[in-house]
C-alpha positions in Angstrom: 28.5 33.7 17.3 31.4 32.0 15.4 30.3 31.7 11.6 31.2 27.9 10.3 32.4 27.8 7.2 31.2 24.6 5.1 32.4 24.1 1.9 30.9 21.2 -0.3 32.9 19.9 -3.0 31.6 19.3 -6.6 32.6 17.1 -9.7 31.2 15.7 -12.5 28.5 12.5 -11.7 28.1 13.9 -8.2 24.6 13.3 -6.7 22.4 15.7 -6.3 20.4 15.4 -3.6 23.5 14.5 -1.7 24.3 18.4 -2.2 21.4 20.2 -2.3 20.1 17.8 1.0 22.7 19.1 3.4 22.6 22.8 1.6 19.2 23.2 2.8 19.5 22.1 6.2 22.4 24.4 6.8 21.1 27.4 5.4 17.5 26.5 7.5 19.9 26.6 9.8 21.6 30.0 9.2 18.2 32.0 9.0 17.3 30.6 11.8 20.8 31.6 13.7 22.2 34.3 11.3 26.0 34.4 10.5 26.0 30.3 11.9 27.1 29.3 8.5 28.8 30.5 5.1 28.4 28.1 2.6 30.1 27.3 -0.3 30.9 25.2 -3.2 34.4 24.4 -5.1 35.0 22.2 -7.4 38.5 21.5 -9.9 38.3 23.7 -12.2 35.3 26.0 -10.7 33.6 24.8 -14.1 30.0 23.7 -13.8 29.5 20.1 -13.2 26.9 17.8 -14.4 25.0 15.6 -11.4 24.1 11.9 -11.9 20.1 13.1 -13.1 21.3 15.7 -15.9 21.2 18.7 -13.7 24.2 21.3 -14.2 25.9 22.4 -10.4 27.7 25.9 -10.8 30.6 26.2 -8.0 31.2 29.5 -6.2 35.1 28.8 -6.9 38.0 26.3 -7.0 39.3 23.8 -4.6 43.0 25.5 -4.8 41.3 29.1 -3.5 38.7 27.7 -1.4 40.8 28.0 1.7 40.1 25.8 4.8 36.6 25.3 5.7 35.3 24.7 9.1 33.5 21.6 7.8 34.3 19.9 4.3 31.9 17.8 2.9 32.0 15.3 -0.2 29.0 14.2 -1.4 28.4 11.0 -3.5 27.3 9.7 -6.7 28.9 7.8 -10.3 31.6 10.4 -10.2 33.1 8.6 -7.3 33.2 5.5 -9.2 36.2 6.2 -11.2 37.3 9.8 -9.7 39.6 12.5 -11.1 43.1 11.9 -10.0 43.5 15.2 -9.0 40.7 15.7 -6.7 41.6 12.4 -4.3 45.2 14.3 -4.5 43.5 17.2 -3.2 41.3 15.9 -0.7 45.0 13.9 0.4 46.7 16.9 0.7 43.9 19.4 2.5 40.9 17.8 3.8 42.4 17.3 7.3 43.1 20.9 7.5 39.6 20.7 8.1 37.8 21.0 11.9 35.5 18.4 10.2 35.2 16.0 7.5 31.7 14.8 6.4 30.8 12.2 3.4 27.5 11.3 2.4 26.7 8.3 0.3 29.4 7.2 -2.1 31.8 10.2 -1.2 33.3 7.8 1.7 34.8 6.0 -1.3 36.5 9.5 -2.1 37.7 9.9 1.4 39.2 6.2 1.6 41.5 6.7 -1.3 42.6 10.0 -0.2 43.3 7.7 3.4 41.3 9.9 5.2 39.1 6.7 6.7 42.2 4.4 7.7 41.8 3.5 11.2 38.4 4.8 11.3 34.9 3.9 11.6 32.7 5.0 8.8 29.4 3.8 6.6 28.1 4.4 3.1 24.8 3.1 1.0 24.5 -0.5 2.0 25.1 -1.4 -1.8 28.5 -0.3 -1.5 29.6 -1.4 1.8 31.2 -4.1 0.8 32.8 -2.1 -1.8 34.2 0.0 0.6 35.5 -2.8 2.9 37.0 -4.6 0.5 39.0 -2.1 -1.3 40.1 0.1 1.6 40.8 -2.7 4.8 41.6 -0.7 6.9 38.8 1.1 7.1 36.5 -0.4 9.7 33.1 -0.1 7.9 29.8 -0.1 9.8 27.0 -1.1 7.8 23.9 -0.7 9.3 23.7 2.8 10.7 22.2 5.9 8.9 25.5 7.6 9.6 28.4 7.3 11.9 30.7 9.9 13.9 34.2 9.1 14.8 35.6 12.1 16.3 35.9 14.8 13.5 34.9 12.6 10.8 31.6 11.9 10.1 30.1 9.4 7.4 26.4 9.0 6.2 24.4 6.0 4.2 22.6 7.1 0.9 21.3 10.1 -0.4 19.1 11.1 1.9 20.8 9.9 4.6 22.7 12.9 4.3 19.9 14.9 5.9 20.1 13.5 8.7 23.5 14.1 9.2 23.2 17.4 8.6 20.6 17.5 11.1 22.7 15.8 13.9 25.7 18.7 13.1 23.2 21.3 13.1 22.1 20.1 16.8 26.2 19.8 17.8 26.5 23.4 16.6 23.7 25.3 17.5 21.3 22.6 19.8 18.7 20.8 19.6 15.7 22.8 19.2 16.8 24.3 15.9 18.0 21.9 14.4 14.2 19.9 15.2 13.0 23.3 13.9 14.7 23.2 10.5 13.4 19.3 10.2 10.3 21.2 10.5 10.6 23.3 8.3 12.1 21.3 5.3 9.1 18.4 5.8 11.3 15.8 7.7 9.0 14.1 9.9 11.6 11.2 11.1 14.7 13.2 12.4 16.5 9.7 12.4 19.0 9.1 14.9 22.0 7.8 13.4 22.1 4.2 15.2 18.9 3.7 13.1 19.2 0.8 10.4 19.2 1.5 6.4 16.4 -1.2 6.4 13.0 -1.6 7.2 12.4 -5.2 8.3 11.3 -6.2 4.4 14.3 -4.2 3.1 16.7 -6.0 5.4 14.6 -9.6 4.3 14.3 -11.2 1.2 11.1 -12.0 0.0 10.0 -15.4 -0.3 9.6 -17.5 -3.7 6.6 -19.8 -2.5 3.1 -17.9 -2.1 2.3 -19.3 1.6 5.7 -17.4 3.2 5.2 -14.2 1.1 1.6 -14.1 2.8 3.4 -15.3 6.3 5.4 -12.3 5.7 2.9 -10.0 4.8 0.9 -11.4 7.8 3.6 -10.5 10.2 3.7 -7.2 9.3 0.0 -6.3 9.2 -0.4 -7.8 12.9 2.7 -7.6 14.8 0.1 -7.6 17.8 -1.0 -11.7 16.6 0.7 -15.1 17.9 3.3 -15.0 16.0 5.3 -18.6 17.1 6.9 -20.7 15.0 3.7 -23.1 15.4 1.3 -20.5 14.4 2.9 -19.0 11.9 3.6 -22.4 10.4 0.1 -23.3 10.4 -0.9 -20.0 8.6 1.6 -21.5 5.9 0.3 -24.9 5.5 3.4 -26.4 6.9 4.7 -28.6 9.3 6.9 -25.9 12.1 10.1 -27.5 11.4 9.6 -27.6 7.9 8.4 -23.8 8.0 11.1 -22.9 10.2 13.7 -24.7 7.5 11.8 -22.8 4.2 11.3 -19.4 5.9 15.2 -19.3 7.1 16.4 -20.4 3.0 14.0 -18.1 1.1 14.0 -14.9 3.4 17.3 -15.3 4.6 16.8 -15.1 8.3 15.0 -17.2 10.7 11.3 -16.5 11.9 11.9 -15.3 15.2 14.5 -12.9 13.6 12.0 -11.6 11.1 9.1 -11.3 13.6 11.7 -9.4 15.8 12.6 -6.6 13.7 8.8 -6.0 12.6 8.0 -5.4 15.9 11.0 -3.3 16.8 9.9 -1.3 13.2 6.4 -1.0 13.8 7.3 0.3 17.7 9.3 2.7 16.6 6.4 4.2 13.8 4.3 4.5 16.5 6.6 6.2 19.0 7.4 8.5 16.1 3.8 9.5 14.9 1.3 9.0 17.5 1.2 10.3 21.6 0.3 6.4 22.5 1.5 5.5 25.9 4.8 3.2 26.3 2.5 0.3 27.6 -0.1 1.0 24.9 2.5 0.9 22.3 3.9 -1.9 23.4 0.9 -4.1 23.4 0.1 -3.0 20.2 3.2 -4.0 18.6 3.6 -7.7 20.4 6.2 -7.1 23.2 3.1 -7.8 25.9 5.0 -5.4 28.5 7.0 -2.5 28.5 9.9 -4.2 30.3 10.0 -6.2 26.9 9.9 -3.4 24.6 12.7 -1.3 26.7 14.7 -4.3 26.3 14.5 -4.9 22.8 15.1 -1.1 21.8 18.0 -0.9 24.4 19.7 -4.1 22.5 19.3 -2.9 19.0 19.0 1.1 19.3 21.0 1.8 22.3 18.4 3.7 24.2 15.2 3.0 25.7 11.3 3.8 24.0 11.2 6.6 26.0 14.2 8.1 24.8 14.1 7.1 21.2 10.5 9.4 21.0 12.3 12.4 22.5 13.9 12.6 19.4 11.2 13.0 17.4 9.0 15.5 19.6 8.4 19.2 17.5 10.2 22.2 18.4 9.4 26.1 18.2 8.3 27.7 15.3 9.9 27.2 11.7 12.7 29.4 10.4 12.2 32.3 8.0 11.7 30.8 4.8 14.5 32.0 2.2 
């Protein structure tokens, strides 16, 4: 079996769950498949660093003797707000030696002003998307996704976003079953896929000002099974339907329909994720009325049908040795 070698890099202000998250999947991984992965971390100086929370990181070495890794990943956090000259000069001159490159959260901002992104499709927290768009053009950022592969690079949203990602290289590398079995193990319920939005529905929303659309909202959610129309939805409010529809679309920031949509799509996928309900059953339950609907709406925003969407989530074999 060929041993990958991942090497994670450290600096001061680093996040770090956006180390220790990927860490753990990969060496789940590796007791699960011995010799699948060596794992180290390097930092500038091999001096321990201090993460964004106050805890101290100790690196196995330095960046100048750390070789080339099989996969480098650079993790996030304030660090890569205002980052040492000399480690975007590294990361220029050695991180596409690499077979792959990996970012989680914030690193991505690292990996644009090395020009590692330029050309490429990438993500980051949704705070800082526009961050990254803005001050690196040419990178062609994709905001919604939980992470996004573009050949050997490979970019994640926040924190624990980074999981997931792990997760999805795990299941390149060694297939699916473990790396489902090291979700296990580690408490992930939701192995997200990586089309899956940042948001949830009321994440994605704002929340209204005026006491009747909050309690529309809250509505919506709770009973994404109801008559949910414009007309009945305005009626619940108090308010005439074009004057609901006007209110709703300027305090939430997105039209009813829109809302109503992505509350159903949410609520479907919870229950594909956590319960053995039929497609039909599921889809009744969550407002789509047939499963023709349903397929339809998940093909359009998820890029695969219900049924295919749960396969992702079903449990594999048995955990991996704990360490």
């Amino acid at each position: 079996m060929e041993q990958r070698d991942v090497l994670i890099v450290l600096f001061d202000g680093v996040q770090a769950l956006d180390v220790t998250g990927p860490v753990d999947v990969f060496h789940g991984a590796a007791q699960g498949a011995p010799g699948a992965y060596r794992i180290r971390t390097a930092g500038l100086d091999g001096t321990p660093v201090r993460t964004t929370s106050g805890l101290t990181l100790v690196p196995d070495g330095t960046l100048a003797d750390a070789g080339t890794p099989h996969t480098l990943l650079v993790p996030g956090g304030q660090g890569t707000r205002t980052p040492d000259p000399r480690l975007i000069d590294w990361l220029r001159g050695n991180a596409h030696r690499a077979r792959r490159k990996v970012s989680v959260c914030s690193g991505a901002l690292l990996l644009a002003e090395a020009g590692l992104l330029d050309g490429r499709r990438a993500t980051t927290h949704w705070l800082l998307c526009d961050t990254l768009a803005e001050r690196f053009p040419a990178v062609q950022v994709e905001p919604e996704p939980i992470y996004v592969r573009d050949g050997d690079l490979a970019t994640s949203a926040g924190v624990t976003a980074g999981i997931d990602l792990a997760l999805a290289l795990v299941e390149e590398d060694l297939g699916r079953d473990l790396a489902l079995t090291v979700a296990r193990h580690l408490v992930v319920f939701l192995r997200r896929p990586g089309n899956q939005t940042q948001f949830s529905a009321q994440l994605a929303a704002q929340t209204a000002e005026r006491r009747p659309l909050r309690d529309v909202q809250q509505w919506i959610t709770e009973h994404p099974a109801s008559d949910l129309s414009v007309d009945a939805l305005a009626d619940r409010a108090g308010l005439s339907p074009r004057h609901f529809a006007r209110a709703f679309r300027d305090e939430v920031g997105m039209t009813p329909g829109r809302y109503v949509d992505r509350v159903r799509l949410e609520a479907a996928r919870r229950c594909l994720e956590d319960t053995v309900d039929g497609i039909e059953q599921v889809s009744r339950r969550c407002g789509y009325g047939t499963p023709e609907a349903m397929r339809r709406a998940f093909v359009r925003v998820l890029g695969a049908s219900p049924a295919e969407y749960r396969r992702r989530f079903q449990p594999a074999g048995p955990s991996p040795r704990p360490a």
